[in-house]
C-alpha positions, 0 to 999 in steps of 0.5 A, a space after each residue: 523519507 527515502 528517494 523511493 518513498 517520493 518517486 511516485 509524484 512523476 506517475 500519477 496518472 499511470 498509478 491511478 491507471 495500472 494499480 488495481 483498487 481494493 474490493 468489498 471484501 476487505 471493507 468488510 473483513 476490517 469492519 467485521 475485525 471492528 466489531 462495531 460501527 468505525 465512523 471515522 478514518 484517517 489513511 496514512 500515504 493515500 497515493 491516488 486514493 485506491 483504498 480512500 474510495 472504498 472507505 468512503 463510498 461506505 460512508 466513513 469520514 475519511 481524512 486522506 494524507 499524503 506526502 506527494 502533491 502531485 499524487 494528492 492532486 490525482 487523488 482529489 480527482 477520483 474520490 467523494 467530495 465528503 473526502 478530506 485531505 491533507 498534503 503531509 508524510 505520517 511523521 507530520 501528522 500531529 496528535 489530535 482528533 482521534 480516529 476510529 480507523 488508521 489505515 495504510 495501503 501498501 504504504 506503510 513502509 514508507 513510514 520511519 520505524 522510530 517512534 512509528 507505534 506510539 505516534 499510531 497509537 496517538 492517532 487512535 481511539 482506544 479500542 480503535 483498529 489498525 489495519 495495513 493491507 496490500 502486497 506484491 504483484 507478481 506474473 502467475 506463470 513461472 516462465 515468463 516471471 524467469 524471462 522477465 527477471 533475465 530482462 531486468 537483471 543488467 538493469 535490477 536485481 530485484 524490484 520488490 520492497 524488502 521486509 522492513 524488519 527482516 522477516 523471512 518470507 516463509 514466517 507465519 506471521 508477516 511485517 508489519 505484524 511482527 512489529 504490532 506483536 512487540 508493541 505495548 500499544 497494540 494487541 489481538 494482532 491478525 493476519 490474513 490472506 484476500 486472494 486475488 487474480 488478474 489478468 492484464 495485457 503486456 502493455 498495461 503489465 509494463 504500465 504497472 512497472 512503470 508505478 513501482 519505486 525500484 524503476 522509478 528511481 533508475 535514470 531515465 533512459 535506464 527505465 526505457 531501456 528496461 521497460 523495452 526489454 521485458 516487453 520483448 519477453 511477455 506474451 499478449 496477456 498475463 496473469 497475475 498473483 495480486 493477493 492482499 495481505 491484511 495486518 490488523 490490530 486494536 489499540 490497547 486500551 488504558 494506555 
């Protein structure tokens, strides 16, 4: 597991405070994909439990795992008593009980790509759902995105994941999409689109940076550095373009 991967225990409490949560609406579009009732999930890098709550609050058996104790710590403070959990990466993870639902919010990149479907696939019910959802963040206006990337520039070229596979990002069909289609593990793979605004003071914008893994690996005095230069260049307030993707599929039956 890369570096990036297990940065994100040092800021704990700044990812449960600057990274929104997920809405009813993907609840309900998982669900709905499901077509029949899910009773059971497991969730792959549960982070500070953002998505472990919406599942659970509606009823399912969540178990919540996560690599990163410190963020599994944070977690276990925010999400039902009724939520199981466990300190382990998804490679960890041994066959076993079979879930109705695998998730990964915004995680699943994280994940190492040999072997990844077959072990998903272990993991679920046949007929069981998939489901990965998430996205980048990004300042709604393209001035002040400009201004905040001549900030970063000494410091970062970029601060986005790159697509794990190398999709471009006009394809139609998005990671880890792309990877679900090949699987002889999975099929009726879907993609689509929650659409979603925010608005957030400059300060608390900084605050998210200080959640996403390319700033979190620069030296420490770096990420000052940078953090005080793109506040230099943000107004009071920001919009921001928070859509989330949703990659969902169903574990062929019969294998």
């Amino acid at each position: 597991m890369s570096d990036r991967a297990l940065s994100f225990g040092a800021r704990a409490e700044a990812y449960e405070r600057f990274r929104p949560g997920y809405s009813m609406e993907l609840f309900d579009r998982v669900m709905a994909y499901a077509g029949r009732p899910v009773r059971t999930a497991l969730e792959i890098g549960a982070g500070t439990g953002k998505a472990t709550r919406l599942f659970a609050q509606q009823g399912l058996s969540v178990l919540a795992t996560e690599p990163d104790g410190a963020m599994l710590n944070e977690l276990r403070r925010h999400v039902p008593a009724t939520v199981r959990t466990a300190q382990a990466a998804f490679e960890d993870l041994q066959p076993g009980e079979k879930y109705g639902l695998v998730y990964a919010a915004a995680a699943l990149h994280w994940t190492n790509p040999e072997g990844r479907w077959p072990r998903m696939a272990a993991l679920l019910e046949p007929g069981g759902v998939f489901a990965s959802f998430g996205g980048p963040i990004r300042l709604a206006d393209q001035a002040v995105e400009e201004a905040v990337r001549a900030a970063r520039a000494p410091f970062l070229e970029s601060d986005e994941v790159p697509s794990p596979d190398g999709t471009p990002p006009d394809n139609d069909m998005q990671w880890p999409g792309t990877e679900l289609q090949r699987s002889e593990w999975f099929t009726d793979v879907q993609q689509s689109l929650i659409e979603r605004r925010l608005m957030m003071s400059a300060r608390d914008y900084v605050g998210h940076l200080s959640t996403i893994s390319a700033y979190l690996v620069l030296p420490a005095l770096e990420q000052e550095q940078v953090f005080r230069q793109i506040m230099r260049v943000l107004p009071e307030t920001v919009e921001l373009v928070a859509d989330v993707t949703v990659h969902l599929a169903r574990r062929r039956y019969g294998r």
